[in-house]
N, CA, C and O of each residue as an XYZ file, in Angstrom:
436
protein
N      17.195     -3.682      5.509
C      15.809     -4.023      5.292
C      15.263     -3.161      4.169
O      15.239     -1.933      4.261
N      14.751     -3.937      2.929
C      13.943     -3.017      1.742
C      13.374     -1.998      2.439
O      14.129     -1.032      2.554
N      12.070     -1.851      3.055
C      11.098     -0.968      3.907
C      11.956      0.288      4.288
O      11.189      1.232      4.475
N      13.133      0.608      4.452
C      13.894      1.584      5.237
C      15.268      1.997      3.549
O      16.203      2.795      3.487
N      14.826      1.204      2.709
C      16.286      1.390      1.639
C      15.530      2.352      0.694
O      16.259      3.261      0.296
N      14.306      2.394      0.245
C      13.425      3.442     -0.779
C      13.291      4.658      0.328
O      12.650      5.667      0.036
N      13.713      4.562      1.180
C      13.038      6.163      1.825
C      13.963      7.460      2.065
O      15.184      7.486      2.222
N      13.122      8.441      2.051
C      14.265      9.613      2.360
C      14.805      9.796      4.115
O      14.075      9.808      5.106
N      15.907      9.889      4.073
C      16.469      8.911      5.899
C      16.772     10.603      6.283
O      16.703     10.913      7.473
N      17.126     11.741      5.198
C      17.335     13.150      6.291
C      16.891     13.592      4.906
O      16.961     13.109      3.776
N      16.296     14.960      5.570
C      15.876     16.150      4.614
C      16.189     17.690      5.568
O      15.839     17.993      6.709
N      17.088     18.538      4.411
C      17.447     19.512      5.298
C      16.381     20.727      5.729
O      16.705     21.831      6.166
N      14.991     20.223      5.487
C      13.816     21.185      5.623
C      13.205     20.208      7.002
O      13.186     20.380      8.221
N      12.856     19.392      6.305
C      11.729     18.307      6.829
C      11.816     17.284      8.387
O      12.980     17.017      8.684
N      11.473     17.101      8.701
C      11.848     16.311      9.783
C      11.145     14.748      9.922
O       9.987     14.509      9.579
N      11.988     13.851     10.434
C      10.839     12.257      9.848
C      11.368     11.574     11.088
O      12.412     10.942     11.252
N       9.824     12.027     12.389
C      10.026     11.421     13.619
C       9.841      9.709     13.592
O       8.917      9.070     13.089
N      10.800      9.309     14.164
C      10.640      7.476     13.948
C       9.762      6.832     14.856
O       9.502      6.962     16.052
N       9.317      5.971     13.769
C       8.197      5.344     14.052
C       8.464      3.710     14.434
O       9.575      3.183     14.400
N       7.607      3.248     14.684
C       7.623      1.414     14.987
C       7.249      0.555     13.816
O       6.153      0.384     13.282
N       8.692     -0.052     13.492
C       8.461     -0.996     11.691
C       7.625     -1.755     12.267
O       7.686     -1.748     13.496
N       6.308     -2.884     11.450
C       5.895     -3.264     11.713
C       5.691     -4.422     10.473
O       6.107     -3.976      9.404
N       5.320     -5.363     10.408
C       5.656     -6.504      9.908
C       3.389     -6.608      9.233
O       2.398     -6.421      9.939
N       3.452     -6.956      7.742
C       1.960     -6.635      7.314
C       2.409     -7.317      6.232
O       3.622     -7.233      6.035
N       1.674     -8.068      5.361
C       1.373     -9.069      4.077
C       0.780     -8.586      2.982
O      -0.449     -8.577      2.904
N       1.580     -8.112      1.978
C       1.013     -7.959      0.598
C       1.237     -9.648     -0.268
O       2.197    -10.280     -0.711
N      -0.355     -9.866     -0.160
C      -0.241    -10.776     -1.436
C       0.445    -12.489     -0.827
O       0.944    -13.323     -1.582
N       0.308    -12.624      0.434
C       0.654    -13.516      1.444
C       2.221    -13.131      1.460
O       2.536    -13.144      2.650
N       3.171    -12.846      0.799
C       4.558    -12.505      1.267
C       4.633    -11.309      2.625
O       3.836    -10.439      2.974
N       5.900    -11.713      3.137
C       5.830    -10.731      4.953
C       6.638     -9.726      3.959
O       7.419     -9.975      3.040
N       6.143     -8.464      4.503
C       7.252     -7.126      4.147
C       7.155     -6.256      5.411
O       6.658     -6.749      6.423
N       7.510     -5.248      5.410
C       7.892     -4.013      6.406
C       7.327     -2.746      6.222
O       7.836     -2.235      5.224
N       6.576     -2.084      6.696
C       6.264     -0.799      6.839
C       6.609     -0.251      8.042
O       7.298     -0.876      8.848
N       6.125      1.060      8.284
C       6.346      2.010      9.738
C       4.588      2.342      9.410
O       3.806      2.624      8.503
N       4.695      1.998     11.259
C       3.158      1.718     12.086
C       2.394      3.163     12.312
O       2.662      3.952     13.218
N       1.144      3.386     11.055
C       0.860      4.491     11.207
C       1.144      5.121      9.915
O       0.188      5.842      9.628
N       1.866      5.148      9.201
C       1.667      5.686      7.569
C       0.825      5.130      6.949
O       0.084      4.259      7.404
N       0.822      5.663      5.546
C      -0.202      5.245      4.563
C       0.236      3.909      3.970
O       1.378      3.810      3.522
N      -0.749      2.707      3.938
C       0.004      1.586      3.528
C       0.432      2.105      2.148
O       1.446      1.479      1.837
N       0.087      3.002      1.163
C       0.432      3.089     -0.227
C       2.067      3.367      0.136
O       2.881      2.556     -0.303
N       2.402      4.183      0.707
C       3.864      4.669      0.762
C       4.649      3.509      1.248
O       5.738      3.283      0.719
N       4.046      2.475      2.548
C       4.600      1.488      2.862
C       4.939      0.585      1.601
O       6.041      0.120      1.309
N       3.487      0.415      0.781
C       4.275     -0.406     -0.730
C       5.154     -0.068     -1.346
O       6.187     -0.733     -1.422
N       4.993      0.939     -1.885
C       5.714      2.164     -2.527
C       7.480      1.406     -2.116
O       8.237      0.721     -2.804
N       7.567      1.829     -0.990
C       8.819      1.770      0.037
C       9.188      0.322     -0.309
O      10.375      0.077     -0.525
N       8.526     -0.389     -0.362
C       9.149     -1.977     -0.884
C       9.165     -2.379     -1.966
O       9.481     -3.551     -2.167
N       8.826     -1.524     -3.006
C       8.792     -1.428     -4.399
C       7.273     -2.256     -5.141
O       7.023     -2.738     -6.245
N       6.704     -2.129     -4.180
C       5.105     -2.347     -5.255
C       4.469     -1.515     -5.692
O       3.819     -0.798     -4.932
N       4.433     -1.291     -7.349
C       4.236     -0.120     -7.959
C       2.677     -0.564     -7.937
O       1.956      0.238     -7.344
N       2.037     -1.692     -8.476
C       0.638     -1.923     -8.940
C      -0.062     -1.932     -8.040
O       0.329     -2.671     -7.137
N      -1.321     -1.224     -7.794
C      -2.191     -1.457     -6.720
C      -3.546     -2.129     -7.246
O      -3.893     -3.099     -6.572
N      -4.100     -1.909     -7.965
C      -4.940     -2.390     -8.623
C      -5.158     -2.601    -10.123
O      -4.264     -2.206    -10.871
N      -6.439     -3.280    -10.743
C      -6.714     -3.483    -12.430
C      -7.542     -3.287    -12.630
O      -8.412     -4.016    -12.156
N      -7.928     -2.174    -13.468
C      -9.093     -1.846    -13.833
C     -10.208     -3.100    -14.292
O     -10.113     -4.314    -14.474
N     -10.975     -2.388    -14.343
C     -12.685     -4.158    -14.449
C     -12.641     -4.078    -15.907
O     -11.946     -5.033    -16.256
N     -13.109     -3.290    -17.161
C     -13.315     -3.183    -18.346
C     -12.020     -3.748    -18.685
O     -12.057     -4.887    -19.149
N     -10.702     -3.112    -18.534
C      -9.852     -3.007    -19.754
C      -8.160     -3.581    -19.182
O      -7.059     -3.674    -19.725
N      -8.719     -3.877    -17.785
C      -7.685     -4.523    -17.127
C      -6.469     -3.726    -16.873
O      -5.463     -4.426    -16.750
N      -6.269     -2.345    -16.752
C      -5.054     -1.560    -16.449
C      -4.530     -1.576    -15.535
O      -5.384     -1.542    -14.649
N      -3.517     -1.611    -15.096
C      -2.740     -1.025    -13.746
C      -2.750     -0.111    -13.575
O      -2.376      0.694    -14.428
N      -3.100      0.182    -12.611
C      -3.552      1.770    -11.271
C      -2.307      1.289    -10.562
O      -1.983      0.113    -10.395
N      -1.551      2.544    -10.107
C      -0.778      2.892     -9.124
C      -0.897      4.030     -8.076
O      -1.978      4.620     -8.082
N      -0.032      4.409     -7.239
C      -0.060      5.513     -6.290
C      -0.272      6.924     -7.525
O       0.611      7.173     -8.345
N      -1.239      7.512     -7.465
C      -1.590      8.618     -7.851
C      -1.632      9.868     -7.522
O      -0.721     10.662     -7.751
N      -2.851     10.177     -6.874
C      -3.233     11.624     -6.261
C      -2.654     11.726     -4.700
O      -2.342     12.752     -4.095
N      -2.623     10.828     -4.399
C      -1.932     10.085     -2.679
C      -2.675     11.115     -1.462
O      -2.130     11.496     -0.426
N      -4.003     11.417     -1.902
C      -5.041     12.117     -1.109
C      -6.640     12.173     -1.106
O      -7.474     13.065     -0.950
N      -6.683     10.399     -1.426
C      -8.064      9.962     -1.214
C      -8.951     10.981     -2.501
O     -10.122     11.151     -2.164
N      -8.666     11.515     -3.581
C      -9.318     11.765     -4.604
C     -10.047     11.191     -5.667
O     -11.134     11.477     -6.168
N      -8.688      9.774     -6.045
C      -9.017      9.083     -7.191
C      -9.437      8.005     -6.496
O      -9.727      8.003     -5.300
N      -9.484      6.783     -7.487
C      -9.414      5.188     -6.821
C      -8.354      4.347     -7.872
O      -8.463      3.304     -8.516
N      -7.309      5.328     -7.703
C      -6.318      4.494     -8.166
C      -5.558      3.560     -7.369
O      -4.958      2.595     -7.843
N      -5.601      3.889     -6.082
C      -5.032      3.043     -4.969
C      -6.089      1.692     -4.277
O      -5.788      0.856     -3.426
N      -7.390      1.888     -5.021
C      -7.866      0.828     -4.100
C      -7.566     -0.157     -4.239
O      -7.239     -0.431     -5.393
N      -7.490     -1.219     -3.255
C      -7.336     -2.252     -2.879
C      -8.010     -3.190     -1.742
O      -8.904     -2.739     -1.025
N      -7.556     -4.462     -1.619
C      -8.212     -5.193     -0.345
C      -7.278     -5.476      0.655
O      -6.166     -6.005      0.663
N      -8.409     -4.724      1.944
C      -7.243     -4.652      3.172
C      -7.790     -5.699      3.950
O      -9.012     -5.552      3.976
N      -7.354     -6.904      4.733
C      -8.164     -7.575      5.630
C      -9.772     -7.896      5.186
O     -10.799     -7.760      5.851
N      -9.562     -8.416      3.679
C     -10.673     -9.564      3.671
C     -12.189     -7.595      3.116
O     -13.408     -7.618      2.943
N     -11.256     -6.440      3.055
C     -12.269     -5.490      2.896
C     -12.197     -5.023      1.398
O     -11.098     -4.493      1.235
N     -13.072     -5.008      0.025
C     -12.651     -3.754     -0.537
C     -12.436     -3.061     -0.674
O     -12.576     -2.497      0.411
N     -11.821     -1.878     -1.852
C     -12.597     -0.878     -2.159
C     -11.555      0.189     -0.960
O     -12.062      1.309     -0.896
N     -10.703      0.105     -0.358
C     -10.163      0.353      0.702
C      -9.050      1.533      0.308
O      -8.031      1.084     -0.216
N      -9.087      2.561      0.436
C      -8.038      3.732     -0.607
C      -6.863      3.548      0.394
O      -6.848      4.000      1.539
N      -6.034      2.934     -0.105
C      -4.831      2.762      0.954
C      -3.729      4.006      1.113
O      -2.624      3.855      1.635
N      -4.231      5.261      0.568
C      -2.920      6.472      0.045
C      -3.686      7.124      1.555
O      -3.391      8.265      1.910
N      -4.376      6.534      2.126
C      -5.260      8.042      3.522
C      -5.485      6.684      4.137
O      -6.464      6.902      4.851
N      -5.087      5.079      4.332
C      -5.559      4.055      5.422
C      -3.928      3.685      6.415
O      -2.914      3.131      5.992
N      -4.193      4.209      7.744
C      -3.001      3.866      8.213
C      -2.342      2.206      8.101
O      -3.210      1.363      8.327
N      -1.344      1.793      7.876
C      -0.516      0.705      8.246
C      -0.919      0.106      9.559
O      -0.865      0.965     10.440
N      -1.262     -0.938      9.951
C      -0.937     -1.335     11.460
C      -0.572     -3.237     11.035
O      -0.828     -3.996     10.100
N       0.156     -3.320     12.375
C       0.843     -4.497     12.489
C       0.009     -5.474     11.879
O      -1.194     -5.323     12.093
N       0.560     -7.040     10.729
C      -0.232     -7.772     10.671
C      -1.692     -8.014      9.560
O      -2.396     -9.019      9.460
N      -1.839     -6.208      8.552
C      -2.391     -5.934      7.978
C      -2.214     -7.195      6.881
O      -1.143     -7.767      6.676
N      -3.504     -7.514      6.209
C      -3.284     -8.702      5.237
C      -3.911     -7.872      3.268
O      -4.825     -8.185      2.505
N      -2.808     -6.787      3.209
C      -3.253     -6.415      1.364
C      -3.091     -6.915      0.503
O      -2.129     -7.683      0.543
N      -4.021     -6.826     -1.071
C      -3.918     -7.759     -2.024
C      -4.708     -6.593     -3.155
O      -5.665     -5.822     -3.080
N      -3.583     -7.020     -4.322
C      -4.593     -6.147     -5.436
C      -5.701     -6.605     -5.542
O      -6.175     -7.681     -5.178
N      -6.238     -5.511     -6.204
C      -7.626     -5.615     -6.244
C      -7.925     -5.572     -7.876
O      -7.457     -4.808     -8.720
N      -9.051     -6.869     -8.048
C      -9.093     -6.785     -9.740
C     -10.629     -6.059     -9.893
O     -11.607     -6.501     -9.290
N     -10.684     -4.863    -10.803
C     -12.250     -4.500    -11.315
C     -12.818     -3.967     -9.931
O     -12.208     -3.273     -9.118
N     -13.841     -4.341     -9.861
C     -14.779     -3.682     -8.374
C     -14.789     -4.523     -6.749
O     -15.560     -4.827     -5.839
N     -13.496     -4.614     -7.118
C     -13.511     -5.687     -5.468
C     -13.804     -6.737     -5.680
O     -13.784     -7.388     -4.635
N     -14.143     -7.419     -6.682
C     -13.573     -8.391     -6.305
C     -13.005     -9.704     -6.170
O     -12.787    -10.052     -7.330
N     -12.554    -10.854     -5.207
C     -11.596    -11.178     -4.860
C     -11.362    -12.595     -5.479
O     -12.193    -13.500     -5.554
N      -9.776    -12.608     -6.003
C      -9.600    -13.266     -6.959
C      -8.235    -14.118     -6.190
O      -7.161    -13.692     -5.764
N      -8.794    -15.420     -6.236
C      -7.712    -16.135     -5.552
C      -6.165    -16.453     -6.216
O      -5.818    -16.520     -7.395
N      -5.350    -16.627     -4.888
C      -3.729    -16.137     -5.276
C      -3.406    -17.454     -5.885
O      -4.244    -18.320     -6.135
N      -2.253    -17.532     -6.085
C      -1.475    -18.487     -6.831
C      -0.460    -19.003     -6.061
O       0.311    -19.839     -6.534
């Protein structure tokens, strides 16, 4: 499973108590996270680098400061803006989608 192939599986310091994968929608496609992390790392982990586009100049924002500083991570979680996903836990079923400019919501393709 992608969700479990980007991650670090042993660290000889660290310890990484297991958690419950849980099944959540970037962008209407099903992917995999663990229930209770930061959805950014859950993307991250399945290889979605872009989280959002800037409003003026249209850039891609990615995982940045990964401690609720910047708003490079925002995005729309369940129909919400504006949502810093690097500090919003994962839970089962979650429905994320980049986010263009100031929230907002720009229908998929």
């Amino acid at each position: 499973m992608k969700a479990l192939a980007n991650r670090i599986q042993q660290h000889p310091i660290l310890d990484f108590p297991e958690k419950k994968l849980v099944k959540f929608f970037f962008e209407r496609k099903e992917i995999f996270g663990y229930e209770g992390e930061p959805i950014a790392a859950a993307l991250v982990a399945n290889g979605i680098k872009v989280f959002r586009y800037t409003e003026k100049l249209k850039r891609a924002r990615g995982f940045f400061c990964a401690v609720g500083k910047c708003s490079s991570c925002l995005m729309m979680v369940d129909g919400k803006p504006n949502v810093m996903v690097c500090t919003e836990p994962l839970k089962s079923g979650m429905r994320v989608n980049r986010q263009f400019g100031r929230g907002k919501i720009r229908a998929l393709k």
